[in-house]
C-alpha positions in Angstrom: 112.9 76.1 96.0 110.0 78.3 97.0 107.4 77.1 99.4 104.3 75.6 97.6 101.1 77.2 97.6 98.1 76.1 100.3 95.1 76.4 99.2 91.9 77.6 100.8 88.8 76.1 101.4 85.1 77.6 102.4 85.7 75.6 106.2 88.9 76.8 106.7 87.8 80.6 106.3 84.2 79.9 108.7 83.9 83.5 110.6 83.9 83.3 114.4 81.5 84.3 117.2 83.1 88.1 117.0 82.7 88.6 113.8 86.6 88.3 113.2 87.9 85.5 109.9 88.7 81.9 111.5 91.7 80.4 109.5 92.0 77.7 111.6 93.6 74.4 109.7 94.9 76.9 107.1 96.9 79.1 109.9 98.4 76.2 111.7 99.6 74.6 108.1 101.2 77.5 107.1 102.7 77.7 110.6 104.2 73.9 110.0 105.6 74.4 106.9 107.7 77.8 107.3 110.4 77.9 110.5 110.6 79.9 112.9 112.8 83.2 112.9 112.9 86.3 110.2 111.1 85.4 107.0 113.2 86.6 104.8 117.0 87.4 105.8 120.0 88.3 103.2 123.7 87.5 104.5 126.1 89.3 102.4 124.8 89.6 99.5 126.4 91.1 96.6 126.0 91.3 92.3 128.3 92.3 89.9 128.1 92.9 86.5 130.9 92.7 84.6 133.8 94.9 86.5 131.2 97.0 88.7 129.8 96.0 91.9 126.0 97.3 91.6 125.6 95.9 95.4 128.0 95.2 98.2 128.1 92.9 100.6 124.2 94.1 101.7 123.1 91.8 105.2 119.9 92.3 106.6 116.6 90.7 107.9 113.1 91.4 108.0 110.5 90.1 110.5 107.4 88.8 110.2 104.8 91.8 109.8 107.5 94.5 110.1 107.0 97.4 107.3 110.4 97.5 105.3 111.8 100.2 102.9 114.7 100.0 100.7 115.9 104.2 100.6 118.5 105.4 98.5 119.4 107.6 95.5 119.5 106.3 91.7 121.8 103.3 91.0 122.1 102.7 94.4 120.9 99.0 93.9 117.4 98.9 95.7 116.1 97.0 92.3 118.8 94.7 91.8 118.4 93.9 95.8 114.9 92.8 95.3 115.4 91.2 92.0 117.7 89.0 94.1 115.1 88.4 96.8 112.9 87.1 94.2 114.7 84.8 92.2 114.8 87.1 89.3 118.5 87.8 89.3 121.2 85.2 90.6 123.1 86.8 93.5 127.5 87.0 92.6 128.2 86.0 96.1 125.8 85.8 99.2 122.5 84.2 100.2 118.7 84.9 100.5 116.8 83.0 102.5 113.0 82.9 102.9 111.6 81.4 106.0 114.7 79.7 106.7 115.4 78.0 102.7 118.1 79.3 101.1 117.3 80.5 97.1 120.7 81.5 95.9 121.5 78.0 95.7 
């Protein structure tokens, strides 16, 4: 189940005194709603197709704000990780969570 959608409005996005964007209601919302630790984290997570494993047993998490890279040569399984991540490809064994919610299941 992914988390739903909050929607803005003109007083939650006022601007303050320093010229900075005020999110106020909206922030503290979204910071209800998702729990706290790595927002998205992937605990052994592993696809196969048929006889081949295309990935293996891949565990990892990613902060909040940290800049992430998938690296690796052709078939190496960087697309079917995300696919998985994004609910467009059911995982063979393992689990993806986002902010805490498990979507494998």
């Amino acid at each position: 189940m992914l988390p739903k959608i909050i929607e803005e409005s003109d007083e939650d996005n006022s601007m303050r005194e320093d010229g900075e964007r005020n999110f106020g209601m909206r922030e503290s919302m979204i910071n209800k709603q998702f729990s706290t630790g790595d927002p998205i984290m992937l605990k052994s997570l592993t696809k196969e197709f048929g006889g081949h494993v295309a990935v293996d047993k891949v565990s990892l998490s990613i902060r909040e704000h940290e800049v992430f890279a998938f690296l690796g040569h052709n078939g190496a399984g960087k697309t079917t990780c995300i696919n998985m991540m994004t609910g467009m490809l059911r995982a063979s064994k393992g689990d993806v969570e986002l902010y805490g919610k498990s979507i494998t299941s």
